[in-house]
GUDOVO-651164 format. One record per residue (C-alpha): residue number from 0; x, y, z. Coordinates in pm, whole numbers. Layout:
REM residues N
- num; u; v; w
- NUM; X; Y; Z
...
END
This chain:
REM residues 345
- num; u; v; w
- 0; -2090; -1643; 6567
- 1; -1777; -1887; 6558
- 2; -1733; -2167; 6319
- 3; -1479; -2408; 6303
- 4; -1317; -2688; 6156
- 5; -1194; -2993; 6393
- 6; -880; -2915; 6541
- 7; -583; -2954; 6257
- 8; -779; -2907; 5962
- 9; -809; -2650; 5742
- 10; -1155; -2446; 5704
- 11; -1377; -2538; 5412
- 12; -1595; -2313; 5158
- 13; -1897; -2444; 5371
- 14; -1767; -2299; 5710
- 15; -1679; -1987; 5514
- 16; -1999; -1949; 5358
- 17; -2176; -1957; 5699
- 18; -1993; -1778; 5877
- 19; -2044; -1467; 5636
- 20; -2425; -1570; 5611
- 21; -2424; -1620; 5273
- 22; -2429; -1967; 4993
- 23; -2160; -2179; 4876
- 24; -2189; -2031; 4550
- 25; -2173; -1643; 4664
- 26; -1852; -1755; 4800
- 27; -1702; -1906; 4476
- 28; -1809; -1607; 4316
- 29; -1662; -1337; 4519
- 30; -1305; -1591; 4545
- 31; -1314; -1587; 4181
- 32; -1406; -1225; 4116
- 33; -1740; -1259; 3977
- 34; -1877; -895; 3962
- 35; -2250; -990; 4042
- 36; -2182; -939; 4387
- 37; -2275; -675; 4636
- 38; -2012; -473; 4801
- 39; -2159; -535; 5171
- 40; -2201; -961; 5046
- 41; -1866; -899; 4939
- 42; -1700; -755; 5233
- 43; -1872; -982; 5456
- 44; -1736; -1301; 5270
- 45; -1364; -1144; 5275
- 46; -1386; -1060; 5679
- 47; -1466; -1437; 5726
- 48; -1198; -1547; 5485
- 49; -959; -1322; 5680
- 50; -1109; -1491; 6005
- 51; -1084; -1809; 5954
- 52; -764; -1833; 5771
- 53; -924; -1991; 5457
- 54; -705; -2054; 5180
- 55; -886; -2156; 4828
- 56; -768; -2461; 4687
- 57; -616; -2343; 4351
- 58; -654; -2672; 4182
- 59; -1025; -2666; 4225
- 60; -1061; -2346; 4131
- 61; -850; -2369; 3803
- 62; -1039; -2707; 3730
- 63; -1392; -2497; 3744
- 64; -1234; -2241; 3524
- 65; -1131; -2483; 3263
- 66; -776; -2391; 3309
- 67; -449; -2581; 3432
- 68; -243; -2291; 3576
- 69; 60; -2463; 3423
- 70; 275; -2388; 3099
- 71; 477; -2641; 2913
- 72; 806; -2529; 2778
- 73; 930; -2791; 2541
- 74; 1299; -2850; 2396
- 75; 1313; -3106; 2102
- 76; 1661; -3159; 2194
- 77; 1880; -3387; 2351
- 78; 1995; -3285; 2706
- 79; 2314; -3192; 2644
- 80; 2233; -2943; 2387
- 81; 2031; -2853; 2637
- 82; 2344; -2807; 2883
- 83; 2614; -2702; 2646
- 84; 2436; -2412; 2492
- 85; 2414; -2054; 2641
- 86; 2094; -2007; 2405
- 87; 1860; -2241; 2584
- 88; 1944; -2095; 2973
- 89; 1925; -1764; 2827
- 90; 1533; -1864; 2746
- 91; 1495; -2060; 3061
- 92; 1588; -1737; 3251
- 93; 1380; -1461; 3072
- 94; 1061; -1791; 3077
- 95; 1080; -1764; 3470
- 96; 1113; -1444; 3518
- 97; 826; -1335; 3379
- 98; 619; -1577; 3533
- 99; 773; -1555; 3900
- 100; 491; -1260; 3931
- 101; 234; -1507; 3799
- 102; 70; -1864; 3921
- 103; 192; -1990; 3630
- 104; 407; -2321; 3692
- 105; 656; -2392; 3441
- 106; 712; -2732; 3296
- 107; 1037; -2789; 3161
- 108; 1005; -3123; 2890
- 109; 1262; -3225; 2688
- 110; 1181; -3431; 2384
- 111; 1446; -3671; 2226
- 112; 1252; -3941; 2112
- 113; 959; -4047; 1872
- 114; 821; -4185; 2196
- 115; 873; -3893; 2410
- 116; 733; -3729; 2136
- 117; 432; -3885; 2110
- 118; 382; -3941; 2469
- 119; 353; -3468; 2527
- 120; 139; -3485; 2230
- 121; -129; -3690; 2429
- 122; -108; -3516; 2712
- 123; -95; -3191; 2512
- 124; -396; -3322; 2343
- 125; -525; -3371; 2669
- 126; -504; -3005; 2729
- 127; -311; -3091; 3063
- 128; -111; -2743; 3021
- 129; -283; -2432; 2923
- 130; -46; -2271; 2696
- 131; 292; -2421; 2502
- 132; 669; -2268; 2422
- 133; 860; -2428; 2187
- 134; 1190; -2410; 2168
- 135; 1479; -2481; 1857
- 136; 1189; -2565; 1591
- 137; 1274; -2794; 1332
- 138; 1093; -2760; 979
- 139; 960; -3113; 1003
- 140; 867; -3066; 1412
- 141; 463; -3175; 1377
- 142; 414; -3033; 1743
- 143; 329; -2656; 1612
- 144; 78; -2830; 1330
- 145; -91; -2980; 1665
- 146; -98; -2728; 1901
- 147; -280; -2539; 1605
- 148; -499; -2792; 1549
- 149; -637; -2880; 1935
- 150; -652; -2480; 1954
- 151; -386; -2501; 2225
- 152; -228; -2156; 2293
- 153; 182; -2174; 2201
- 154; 456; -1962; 2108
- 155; 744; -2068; 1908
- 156; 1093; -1918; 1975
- 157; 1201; -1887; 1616
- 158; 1042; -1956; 1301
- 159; 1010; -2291; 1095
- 160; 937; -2073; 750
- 161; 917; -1706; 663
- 162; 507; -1737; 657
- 163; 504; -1915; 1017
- 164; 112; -1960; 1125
- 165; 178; -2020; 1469
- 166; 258; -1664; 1724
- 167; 613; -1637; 1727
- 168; 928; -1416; 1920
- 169; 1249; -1417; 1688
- 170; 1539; -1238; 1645
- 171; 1664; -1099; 1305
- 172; 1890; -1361; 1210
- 173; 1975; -1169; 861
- 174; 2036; -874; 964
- 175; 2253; -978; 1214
- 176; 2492; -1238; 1035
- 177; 2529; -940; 734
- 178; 2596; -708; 941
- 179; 2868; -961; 1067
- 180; 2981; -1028; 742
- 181; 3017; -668; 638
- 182; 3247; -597; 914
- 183; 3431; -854; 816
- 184; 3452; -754; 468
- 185; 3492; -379; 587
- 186; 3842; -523; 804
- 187; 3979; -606; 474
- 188; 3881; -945; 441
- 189; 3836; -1109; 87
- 190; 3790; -1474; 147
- 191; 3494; -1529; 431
- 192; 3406; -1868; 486
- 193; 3069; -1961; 715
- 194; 2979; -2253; 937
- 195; 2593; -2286; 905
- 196; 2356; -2439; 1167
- 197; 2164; -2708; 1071
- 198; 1988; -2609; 744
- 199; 1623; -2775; 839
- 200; 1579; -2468; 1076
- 201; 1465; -2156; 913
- 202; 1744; -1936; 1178
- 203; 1977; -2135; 997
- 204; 1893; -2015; 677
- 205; 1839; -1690; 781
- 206; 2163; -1647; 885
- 207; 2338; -1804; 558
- 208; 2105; -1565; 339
- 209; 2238; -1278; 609
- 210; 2597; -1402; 502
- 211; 2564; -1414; 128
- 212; 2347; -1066; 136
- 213; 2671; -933; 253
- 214; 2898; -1090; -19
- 215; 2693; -962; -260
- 216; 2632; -623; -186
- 217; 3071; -605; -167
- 218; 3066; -750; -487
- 219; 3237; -1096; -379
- 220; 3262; -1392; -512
- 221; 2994; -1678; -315
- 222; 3205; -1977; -359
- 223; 3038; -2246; -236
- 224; 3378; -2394; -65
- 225; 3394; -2178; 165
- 226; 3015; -2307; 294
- 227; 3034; -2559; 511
- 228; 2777; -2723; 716
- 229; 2741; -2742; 1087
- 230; 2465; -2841; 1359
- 231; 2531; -2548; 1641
- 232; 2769; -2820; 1866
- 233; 3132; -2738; 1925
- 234; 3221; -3062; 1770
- 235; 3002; -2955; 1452
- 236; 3221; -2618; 1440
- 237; 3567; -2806; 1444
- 238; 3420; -3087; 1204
- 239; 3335; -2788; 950
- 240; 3622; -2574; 1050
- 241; 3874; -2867; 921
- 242; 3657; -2904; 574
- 243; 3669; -2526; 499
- 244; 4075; -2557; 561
- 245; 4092; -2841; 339
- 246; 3859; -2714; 71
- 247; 4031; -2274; 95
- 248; 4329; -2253; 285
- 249; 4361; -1973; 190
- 250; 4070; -1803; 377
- 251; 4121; -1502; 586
- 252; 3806; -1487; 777
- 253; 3489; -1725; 930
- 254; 3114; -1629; 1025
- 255; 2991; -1882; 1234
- 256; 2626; -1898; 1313
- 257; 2687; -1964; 1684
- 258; 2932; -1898; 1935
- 259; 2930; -2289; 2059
- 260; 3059; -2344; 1699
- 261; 3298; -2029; 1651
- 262; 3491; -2211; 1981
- 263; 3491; -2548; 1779
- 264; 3626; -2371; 1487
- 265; 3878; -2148; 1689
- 266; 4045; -2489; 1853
- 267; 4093; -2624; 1499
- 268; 4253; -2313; 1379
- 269; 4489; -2277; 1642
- 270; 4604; -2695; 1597
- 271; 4616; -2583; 1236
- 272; 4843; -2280; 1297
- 273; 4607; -2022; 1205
- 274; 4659; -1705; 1394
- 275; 4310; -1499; 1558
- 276; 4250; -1254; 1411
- 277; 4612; -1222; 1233
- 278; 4525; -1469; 968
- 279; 4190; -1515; 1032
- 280; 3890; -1300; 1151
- 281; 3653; -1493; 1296
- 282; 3276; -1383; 1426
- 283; 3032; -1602; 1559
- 284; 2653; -1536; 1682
- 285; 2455; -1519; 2016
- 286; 2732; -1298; 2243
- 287; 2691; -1580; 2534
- 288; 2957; -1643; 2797
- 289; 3141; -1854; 2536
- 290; 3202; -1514; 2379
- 291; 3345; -1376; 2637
- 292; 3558; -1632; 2790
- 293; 3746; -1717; 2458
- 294; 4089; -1631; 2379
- 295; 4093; -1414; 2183
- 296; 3766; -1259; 2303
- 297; 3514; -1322; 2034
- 298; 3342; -1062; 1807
- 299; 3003; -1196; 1801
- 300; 2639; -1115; 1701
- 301; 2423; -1063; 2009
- 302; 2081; -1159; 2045
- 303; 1895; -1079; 2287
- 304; 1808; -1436; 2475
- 305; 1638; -1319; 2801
- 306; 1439; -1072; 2631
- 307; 1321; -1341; 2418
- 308; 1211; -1566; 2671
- 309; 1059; -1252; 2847
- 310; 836; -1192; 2517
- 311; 775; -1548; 2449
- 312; 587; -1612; 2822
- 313; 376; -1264; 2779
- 314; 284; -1341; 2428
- 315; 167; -1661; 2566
- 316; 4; -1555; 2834
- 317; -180; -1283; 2653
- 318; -289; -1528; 2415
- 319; -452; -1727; 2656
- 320; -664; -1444; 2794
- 321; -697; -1361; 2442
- 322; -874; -1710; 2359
- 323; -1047; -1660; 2681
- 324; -1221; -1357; 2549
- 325; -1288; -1523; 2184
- 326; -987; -1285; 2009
- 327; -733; -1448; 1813
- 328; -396; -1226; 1786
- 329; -127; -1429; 1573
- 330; 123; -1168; 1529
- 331; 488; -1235; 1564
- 332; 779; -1051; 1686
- 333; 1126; -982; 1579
- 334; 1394; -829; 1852
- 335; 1663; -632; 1667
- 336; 2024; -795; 1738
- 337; 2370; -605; 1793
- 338; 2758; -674; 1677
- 339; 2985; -639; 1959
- 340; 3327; -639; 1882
- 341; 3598; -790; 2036
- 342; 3933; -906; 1967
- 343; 3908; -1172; 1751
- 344; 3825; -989; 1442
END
């Protein structure tokens, strides 16, 4: 028996289902999986698949499974953050990978506005997207609050509090910035100034706690002027690079909470005078490229980003089989960072 479609068009379920002999619906079941199916029904309906080049239309099929086949991965962020900042392509890149295996499509959406804001959150709402990452979470970001409330799967990279409801991959921002503020200390330093990232983000603080956990436990001073506020931009390193100058010149050493920033800050130090690391250490966070290309080479706290973004996308995506089955697994996870040293302290 032969069936086919007119010349030029692709075969349908209906030609498929009689050529094997068999109904629509036995069809659909054995494309999808199903397991109420015979092995000879299912053979049969695979040897006419096979025969008459049928391919199922994965939009129809996601659509009668309730699911999209497409994950959103939003950055509240202006593009070029976006652009300037190792941290965000390191995500991007460990996102993808682990999805290139899957039929997952990615959606990258950035959100700057109020308007763009509340533009995703409809079609969020309108569960358009099966699953959500979000990316550089602000404390006062309502998107996690909704995505918990419409029951939408999501992962947050970071934390927006130490008791964070929502699943979670970080990276332990303490640990890391003492354990780059104790080198410091342990080169002989005695005055070590930080430039924070923006305090409304819970890796900010983290990081700050992880610098005055280290003062402390040398038995040093915490004097506020040599805390100085910045907002992970280059610009936002030099801008709080030239207050700690004017506030301690006399400082002999800088944490800053990002590498972006540590290049900020090392531009105003050389204008200034300052010497790296001769007379001033300086250590910034993330080990990207910036890192690497600076001169000196920069001693900085390495996190690690792909890995992240790795985690993130198979948290996700075992959260959505996870909802699938009626469990509920809201565990986070925290990746362990690393100091690598370089020349600049």
């Amino acid at each position: 028996m032969t069936v086919s479609g007119r010349r030029g068009q692709r075969p349908t379920l209906e030609q498929v289902a009689a050529y094997a002999g068999v109904g629509r619906g036995t069809v659909s079941r054995v494309i999808n999986g199903a397991a109420n199916v015979s092995d000879q029904t299912r053979t049969a309906v695979q040897q006419a698949i096979a025969e008459l080049g049928y391919v199922p239309n994965r939009a129809a099929r996601a659509l009668a499974a309730g699911s999209t086949d497409a994950i959103a991965l939003v950055i509240p962020e202006a593009e070029t953050r976006l652009f300037a900042e190792p941290y965000f392509s390191g995500i991007i890149r460990g996102v993808s990978t682990e999805l290139a295996d899957t039929d997952m499509q990615l959606l990258l959406t950035l959100i700057r506005t109020p308007k763009e804001r509340d533009r995703f959150a409809q079609y969020v709402t309108a569960h358009r997207v099966d699953g959500v990452l979000l990316v550089s979470v602000h404390a006062d970001d309502p998107l996690p609050d909704l995505l918990e409330r419409i029951e939408m799967p999501a992962v947050l990279s970071g934390r927006r509090s130490g008791d964070e409801s929502v699943p979670y991959v970080d990276c332990d921002n303490t640990g890391g910035a003492q354990a780059a503020v104790e080198h410091l200390i342990g080169r002989g330093r005695r005055a070590v100034a930080t430039v924070t990232g923006p305090l409304d983000m819970y890796v900010a603080q983290c990081r700050l706690h992880g610098y005055r956990d280290a003062l402390r436990a040398a038995g040093l001073e915490q004097d506020e002027r040599l805390v100085a506020d910045g907002d992970f931009t280059e610009e936002g390193g030099r801008r709080a690079m030239r207050e700690l100058l004017s506030r301690r010149p006399d400082l002999d050493a800088v944490f800053c909470a990002s590498d972006v920033m540590a290049a900020g800050a090392r531009a105003v130090l050389r204008e200034s005078g300052r010497r790296v690391p001769e007379d001033v250490a300086l250590v910034g966070f993330d080990d990207s490229a910036v890192a690497r290309h600076m001169d000196p080479p920069l001693t900085s706290v390495r996190q690690p980003l792909e890995e992240m973004g790795r985690s993130m996308a198979r948290v996700l995506l075992e959260q959505i089989e996870d909802r699938k089955a009626g469990r509920d697994d809201r565990a986070g996870r925290v990746l362990p960072t690393e100091l690598i040293r370089r020349a600049s302290s």
